[in-house]
C-alpha positions as CSV (number, residue, x, y, z in Angstrom):
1,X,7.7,-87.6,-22.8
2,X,6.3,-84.6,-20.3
3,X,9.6,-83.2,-20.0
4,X,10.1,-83.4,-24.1
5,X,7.1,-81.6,-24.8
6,X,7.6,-78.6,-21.9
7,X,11.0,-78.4,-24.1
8,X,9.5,-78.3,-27.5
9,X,7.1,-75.6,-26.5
10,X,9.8,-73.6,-24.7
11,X,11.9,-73.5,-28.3
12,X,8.6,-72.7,-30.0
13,X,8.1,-69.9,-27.9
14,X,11.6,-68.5,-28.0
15,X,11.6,-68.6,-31.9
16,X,8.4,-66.5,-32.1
17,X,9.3,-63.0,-33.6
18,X,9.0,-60.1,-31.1
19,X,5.3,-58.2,-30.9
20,X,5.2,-54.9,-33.3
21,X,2.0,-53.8,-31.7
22,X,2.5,-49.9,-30.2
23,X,2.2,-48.9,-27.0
24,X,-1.2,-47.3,-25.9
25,X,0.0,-44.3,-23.9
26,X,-3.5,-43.3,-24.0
27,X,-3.7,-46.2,-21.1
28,X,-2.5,-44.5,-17.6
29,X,0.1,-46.9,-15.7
30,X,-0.5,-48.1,-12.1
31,X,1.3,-47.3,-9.5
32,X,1.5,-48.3,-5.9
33,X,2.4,-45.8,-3.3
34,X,5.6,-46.9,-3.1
35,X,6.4,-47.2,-6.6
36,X,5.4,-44.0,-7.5
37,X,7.5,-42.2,-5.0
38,X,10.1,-44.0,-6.4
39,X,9.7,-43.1,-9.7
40,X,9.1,-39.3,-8.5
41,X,12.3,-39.5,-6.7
42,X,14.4,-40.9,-9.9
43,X,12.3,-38.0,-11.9
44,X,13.6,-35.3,-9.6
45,X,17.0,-36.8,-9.7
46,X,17.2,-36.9,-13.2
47,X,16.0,-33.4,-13.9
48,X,18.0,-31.3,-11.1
49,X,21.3,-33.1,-11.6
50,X,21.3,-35.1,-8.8
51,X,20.6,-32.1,-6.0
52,X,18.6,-33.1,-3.1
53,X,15.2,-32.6,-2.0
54,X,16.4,-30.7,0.5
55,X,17.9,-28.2,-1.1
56,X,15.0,-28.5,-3.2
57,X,12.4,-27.4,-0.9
58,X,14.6,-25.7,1.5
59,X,12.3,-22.4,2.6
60,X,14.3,-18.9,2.2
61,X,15.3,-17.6,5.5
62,X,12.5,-14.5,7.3
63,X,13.6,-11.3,7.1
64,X,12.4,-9.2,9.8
65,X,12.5,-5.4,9.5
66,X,13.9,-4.6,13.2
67,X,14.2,-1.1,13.7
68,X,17.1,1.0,15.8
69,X,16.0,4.2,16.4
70,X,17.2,6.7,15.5
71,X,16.6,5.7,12.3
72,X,18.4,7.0,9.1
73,X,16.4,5.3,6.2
74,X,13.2,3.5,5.9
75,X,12.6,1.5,3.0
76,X,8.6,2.8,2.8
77,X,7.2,6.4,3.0
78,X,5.5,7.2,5.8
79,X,2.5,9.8,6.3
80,X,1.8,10.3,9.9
81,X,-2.0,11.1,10.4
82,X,-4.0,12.7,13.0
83,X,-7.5,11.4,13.0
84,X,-10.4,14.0,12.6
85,X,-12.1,15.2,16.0
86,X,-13.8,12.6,17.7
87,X,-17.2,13.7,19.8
88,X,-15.3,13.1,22.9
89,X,-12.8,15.5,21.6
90,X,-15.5,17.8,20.2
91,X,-17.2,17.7,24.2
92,X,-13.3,18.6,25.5
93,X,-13.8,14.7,27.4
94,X,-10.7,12.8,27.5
95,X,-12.0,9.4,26.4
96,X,-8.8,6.7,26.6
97,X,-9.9,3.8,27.8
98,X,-9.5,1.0,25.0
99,X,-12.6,-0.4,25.7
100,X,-14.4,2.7,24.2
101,X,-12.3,2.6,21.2
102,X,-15.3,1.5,19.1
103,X,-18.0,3.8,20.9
104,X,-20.0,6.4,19.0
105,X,-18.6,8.4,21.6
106,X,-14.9,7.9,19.7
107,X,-16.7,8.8,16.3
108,X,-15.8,11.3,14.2
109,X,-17.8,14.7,14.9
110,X,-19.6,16.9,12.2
111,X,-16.5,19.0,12.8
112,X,-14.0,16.2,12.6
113,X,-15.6,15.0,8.9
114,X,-15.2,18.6,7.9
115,X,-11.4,18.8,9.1
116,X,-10.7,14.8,6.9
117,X,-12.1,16.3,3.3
118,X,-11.1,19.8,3.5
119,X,-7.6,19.5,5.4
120,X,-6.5,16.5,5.4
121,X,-7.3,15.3,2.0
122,X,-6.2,18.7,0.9
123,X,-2.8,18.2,2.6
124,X,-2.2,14.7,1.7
125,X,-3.0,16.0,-2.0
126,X,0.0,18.8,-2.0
127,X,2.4,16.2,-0.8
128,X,1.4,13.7,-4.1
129,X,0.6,10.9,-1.0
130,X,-1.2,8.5,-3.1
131,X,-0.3,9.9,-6.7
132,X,0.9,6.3,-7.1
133,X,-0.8,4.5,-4.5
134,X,-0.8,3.9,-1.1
135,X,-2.1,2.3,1.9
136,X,-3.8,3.3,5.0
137,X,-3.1,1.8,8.4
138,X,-5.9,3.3,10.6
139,X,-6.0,2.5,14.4
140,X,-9.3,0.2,15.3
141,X,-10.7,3.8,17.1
142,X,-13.6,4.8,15.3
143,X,-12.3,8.3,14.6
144,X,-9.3,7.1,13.0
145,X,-11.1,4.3,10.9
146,X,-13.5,6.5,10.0
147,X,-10.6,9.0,9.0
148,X,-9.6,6.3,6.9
149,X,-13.0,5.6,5.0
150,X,-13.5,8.8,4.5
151,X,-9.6,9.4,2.4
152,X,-10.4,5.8,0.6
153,X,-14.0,7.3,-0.8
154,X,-11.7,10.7,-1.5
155,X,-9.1,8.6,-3.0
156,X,-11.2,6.1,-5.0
157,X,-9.0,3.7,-3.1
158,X,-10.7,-0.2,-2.4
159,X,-11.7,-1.1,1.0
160,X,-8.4,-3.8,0.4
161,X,-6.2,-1.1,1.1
162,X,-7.1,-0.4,4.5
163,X,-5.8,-2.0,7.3
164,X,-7.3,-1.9,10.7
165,X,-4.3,-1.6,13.8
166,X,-6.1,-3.4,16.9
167,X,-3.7,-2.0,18.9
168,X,-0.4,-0.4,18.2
169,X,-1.4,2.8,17.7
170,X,-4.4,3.0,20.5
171,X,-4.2,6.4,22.0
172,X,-2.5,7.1,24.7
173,X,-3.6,6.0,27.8
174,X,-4.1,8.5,30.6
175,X,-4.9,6.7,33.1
176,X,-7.1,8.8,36.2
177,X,-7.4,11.2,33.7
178,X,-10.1,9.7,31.7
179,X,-13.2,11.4,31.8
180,X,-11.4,14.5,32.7
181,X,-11.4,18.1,30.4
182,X,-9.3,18.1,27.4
183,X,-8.7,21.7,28.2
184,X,-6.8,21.0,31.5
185,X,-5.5,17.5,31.5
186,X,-3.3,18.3,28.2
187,X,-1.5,20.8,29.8
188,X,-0.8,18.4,32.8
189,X,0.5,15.6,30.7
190,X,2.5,18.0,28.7
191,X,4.3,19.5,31.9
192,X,4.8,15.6,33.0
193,X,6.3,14.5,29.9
194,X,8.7,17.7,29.8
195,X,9.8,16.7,33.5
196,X,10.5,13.1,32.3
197,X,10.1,10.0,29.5
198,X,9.1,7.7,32.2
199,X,6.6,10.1,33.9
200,X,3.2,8.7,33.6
201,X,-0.1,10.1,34.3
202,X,-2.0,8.7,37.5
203,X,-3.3,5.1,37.3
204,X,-6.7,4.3,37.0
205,X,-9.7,2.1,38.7
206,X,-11.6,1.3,35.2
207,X,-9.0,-0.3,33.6
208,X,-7.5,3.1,31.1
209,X,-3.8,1.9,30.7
210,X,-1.3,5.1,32.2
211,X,1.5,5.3,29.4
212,X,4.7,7.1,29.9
213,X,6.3,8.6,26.3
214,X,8.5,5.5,27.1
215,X,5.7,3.2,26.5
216,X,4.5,5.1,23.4
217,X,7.6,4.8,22.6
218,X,7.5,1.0,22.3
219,X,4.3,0.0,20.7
220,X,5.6,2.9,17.5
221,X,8.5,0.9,17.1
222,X,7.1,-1.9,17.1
223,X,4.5,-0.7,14.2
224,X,7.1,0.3,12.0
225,X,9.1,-2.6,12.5
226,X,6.2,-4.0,11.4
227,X,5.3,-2.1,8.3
228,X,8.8,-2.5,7.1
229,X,9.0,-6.0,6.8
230,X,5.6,-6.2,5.5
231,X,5.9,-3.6,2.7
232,X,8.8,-2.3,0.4
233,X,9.1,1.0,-1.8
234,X,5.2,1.8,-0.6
235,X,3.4,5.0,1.2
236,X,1.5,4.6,4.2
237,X,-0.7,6.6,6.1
238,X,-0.3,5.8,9.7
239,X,-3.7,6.9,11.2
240,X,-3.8,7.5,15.0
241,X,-6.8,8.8,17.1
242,X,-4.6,11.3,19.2
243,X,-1.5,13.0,18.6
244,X,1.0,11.8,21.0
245,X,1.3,8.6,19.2
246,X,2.8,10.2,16.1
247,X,4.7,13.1,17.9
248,X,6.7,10.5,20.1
249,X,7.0,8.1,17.2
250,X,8.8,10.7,15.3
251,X,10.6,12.1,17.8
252,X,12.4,8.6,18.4
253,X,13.1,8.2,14.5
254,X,15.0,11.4,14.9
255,X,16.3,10.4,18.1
256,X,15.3,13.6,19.8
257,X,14.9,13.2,23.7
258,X,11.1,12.3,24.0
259,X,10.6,15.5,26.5
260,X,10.4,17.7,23.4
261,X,8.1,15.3,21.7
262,X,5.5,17.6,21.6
263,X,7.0,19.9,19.5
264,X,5.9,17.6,16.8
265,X,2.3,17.9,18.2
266,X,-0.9,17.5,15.5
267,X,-4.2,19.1,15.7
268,X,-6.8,16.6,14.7
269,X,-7.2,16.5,10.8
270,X,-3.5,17.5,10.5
271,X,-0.6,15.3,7.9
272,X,3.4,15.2,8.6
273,X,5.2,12.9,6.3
274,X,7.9,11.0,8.8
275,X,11.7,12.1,8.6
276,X,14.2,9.6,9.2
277,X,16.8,11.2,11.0
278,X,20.6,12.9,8.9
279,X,22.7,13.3,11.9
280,X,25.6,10.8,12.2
281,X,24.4,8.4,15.3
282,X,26.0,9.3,18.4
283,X,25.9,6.4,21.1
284,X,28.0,8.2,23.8
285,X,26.4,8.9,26.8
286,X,24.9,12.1,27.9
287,X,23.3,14.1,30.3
288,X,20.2,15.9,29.7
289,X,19.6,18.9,32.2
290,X,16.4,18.5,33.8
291,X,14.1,22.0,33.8
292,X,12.8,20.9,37.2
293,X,15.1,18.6,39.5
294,X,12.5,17.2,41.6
295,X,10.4,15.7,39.5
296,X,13.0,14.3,37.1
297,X,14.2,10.9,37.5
């Protein structure tokens, strides 16, 4: 009798007609962990055609900017900067020691503010620098960052658009002559770097790196490697605290032998857009005479 009424109710249940109530898809539906990246998986499936997550999410490969020098095109505009005078520079003291590079002493003078509005804003203006923008890379050296503030206020240009260089673009290091006279050491480290690229100026007790052009050399590359995988199709002002920074820098975009690099010396406050260089590239080897055999290497 138990087993006939289990099989009545069975038929009574099967000839019950099916529910027309309406889904509440107001309700949300519960998933477990694993269920729901299951149904994300059939989802993904289902709306890609079948391609896998892993060439879904696969991450585009870097593109690093590494430059060869010389260099015959740059994808940004560059404006190479000399800082206004600093008080060090004002006081004809040779002040290189990194450790200084945020001392007043590394300031911008009454003299050197002067130079920023009147020349090198007015410079920057006659080549249209920033008629459409652009950005300014000031070493961390107070004169240069200074130099910096100073063209943003000028410009009308947000405090976004500069970025500090902690160290690429340090002045040179000169070593044993730190704390020396402006006046005399420059001519010194100008005869040494027309002797040779590798000469470097006497090492130092306190720490003041001693940089051949070499050196300079490498830490400029390295910047505008830098810049050009960063930006694309934008003008920056490369700010630097002393001149052999930018002189070297664009004497090895040019590839011109570094011991004529200061024929592309600036005077503080002074603007040189950088040239890339129009000669075909010539990787033959070659010998440089040397103006004074001794002291060449």
């Amino acid at each position: 009798m138990k087993s006939m009424r289990i099989a009545t109710s069975i038929q009574a249940r099967s000839r019950e007609p099916p529910s027309t109530q309406s889904p509440n898809y107001n309700t949300p539906t519960v998933y477990s962990r694993r269920g729901a990246n299951l149904h994300l998986g059939i989802s993904l499936i289902a709306t890609t055609g079948g391609a896998s997550l892993t060439q879904l999410y696969s991450p585009s490969p870097a593109q690093a900017s590494l430059l060869r020098f010389p260099a015959d095109s740059l994808q940004n505009r560059y404006i190479l900067v000399r800082a206004g005078e600093s008080e060090s520079e004002s006081e004809n003291r040779v002040l290189t020691n990194p450790v200084a590079k945020t001392s007043m002493s590394n300031a911008l003078s009454e003299n050197g503010r002067r130079q920023v509005i009147r020349e090198t804003f007015a410079a920057l203006n006659e080549i249209k620098a920033c008629d459409n923008g652009c950005w300014l890379w000031p070493s961390m050296t107070q004169n240069s960052y200074q130099t910096a503030e100073l063209l943003a206020s000028l410009y009308g240009i947000g405090r976004n658009r500069i970025v500090p260089e902690f160290s690429k673009i340090d002045a040179r290091g000169l070593g044993g002559f730190d704390g020396g006279r402006w006046s005399v050491v420059s001519e010194e480290v100008a005869a040494g770097d027309a002797s040779s690229a590798d000469w470097k100026p006497p090492a130092s007790t306190t720490g003041t790196p001693n940089e051949s052009a070499t050196e300079v050399l490498v830490r400029g590359r390295e910047l505008l490697s830098l810049l050009e995988t960063q930006f694309f199709g934008e003008t920056v002002l490369i700010i630097s605290p002393d001149s052999d920074n930018l002189s070297i820098l664009q004497a090895g975009v040019l590839g011109i032998d570094l011991r004529g690099h200061k024929n592309f010396e600036l005077l503080p406050g002074r603007v040189r857009q950088l040239e890339v260089s129009t000669l075909e590239r010539d990787d033959s080897p070659r010998q440089i005479p040397c103006p004074n055999p001794p002291q060449c290497r």
